[in-house]
N, C-alpha and C positions, 0 to 999 in steps of 0.2 A: 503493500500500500504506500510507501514511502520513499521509491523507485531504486529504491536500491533493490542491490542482484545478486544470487547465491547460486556457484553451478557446483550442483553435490557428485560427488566421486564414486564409485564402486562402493557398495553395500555402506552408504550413511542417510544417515535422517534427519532432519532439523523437526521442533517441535517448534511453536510461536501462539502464542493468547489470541483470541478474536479481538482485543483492543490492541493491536497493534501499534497504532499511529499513536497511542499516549503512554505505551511500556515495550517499548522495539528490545524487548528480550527473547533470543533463540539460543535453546539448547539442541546442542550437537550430536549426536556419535560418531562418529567417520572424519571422512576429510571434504573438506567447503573451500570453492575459491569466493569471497565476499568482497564486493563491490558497491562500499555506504555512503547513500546520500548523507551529509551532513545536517541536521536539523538541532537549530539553538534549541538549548531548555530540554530537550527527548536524548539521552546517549542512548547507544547502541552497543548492546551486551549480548555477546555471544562465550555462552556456559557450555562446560564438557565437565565431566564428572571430582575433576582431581584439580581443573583451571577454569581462566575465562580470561576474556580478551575483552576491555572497554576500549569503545573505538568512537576516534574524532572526525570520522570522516575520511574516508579513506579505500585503497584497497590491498587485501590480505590474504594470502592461505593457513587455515586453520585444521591440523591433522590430528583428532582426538579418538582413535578407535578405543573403547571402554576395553576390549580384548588387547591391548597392544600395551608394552612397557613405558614407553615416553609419551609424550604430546609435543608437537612443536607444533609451532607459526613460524612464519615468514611474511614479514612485511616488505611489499612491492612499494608503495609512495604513502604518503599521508603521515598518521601517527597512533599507535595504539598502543595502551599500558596490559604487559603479560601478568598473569595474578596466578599464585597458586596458594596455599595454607599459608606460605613462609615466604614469597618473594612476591614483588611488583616491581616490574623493569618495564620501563617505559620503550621503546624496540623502535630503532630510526630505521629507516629506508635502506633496503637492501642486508637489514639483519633476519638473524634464523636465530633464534629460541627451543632450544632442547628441555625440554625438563623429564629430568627418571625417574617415575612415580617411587623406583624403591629406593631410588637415593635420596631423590628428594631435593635433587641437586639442579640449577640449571643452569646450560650453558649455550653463551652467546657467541654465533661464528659471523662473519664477513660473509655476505655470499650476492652473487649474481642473481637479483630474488628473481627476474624475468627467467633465466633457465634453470634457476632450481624448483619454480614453479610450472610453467610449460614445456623446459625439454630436458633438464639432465639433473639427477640427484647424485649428489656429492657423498660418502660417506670416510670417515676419518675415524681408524681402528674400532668399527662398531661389532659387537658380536654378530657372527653370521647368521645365528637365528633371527634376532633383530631386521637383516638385510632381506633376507628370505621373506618374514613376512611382510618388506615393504613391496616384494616383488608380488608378492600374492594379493595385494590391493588394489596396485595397480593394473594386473594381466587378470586378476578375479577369476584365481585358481587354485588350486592346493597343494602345496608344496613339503615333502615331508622326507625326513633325513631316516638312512639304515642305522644310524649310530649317533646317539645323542651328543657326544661329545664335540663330534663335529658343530652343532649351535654355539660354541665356547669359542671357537677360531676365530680372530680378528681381523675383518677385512677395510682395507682402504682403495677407494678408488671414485670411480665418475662411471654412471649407467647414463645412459641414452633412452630416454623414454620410445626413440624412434623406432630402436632395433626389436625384433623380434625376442621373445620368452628363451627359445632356443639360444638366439647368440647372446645373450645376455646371460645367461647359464653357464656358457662356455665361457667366456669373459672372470666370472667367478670362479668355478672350480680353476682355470685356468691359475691366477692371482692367488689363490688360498691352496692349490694344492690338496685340492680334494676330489 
């Protein structure tokens, strides 16, 4: 109602009140690329289970699977304050926000928000299970290891959203030696 724009990603939901236009609150589960008109007086709060993102107007990706160990955002331009139990980081243009539900810890990287949001996700020594289920978010598939130990293994590198499931596989095992 507020002409702002939400394009939701493989297996997420937004929930929002019929008085929208005087309580612009959405809750998440998944991942949201959000695109907010600004309106004085009315913020815009978008809630996931463990964070939430108050936002001034702006646009942002928002990745909260209630299933998944972190949450990040990635702010593209504008300005939004990240909130979880114990932190609020206000996240400038072209930052990425990590937070580990078990750590409880979050961390803010530099990044490319236009291709870390539409063409290539960055990861930097992330457990491969971690990586595995971003593949399965994205390719909205199931992906499952003969040996759990293997989810412990640390991978670092740049995926291509463009490439296929297949060479992005090999790209991994390739890198990690599995």
């Amino acid at each position: 109602p507020d002409k702002s724009t939400v394009v939701l990603k493989a297996n997420s939901t937004i929930v929002f009140n019929s008085n929208f236009s005087k309580n612009r609150t959405v809750k998440l589960d998944g991942e949201a690329l959000f695109d907010v008109v600004k309106m004085a007086g009315v913020p815009f709060v978008v809630k996931a289970k463990d964070a939430q993102i108050v936002v001034k107007g702006t646009k942002f990706n928002f990745k909260a699977y209630s299933d998944s160990e972190s949450i990040e955002a990635v702010l593209i331009n504008g300005a939004v304050d990240f909130s979880t139990s114990t932190h609020n980081i206000a996240l400038k243009p072209n930052q990425k926000a990590v937070y580990n539900k078990g750590s409880r810890r979050v961390n803010i990287v530099e990044v490319d928000a236009e291709l870390e949001v539409f063409g290539q996700r960055y990861f930097d020594m992330e457990p491969l299970g971690a990586v595995i289920n971003s593949l399965e978010q994205f390719y909205d598939c199931r992906i499952s290891f003969s040996d759990a130990r293997i989810e412990d293994i640390r991978f670092s590198g740049t995926i291509d959203r463009s490439n296929t499931l297949d060479h992005t596989l090999n790209i991994v095992t390739l890198t990690t030696g599995t």
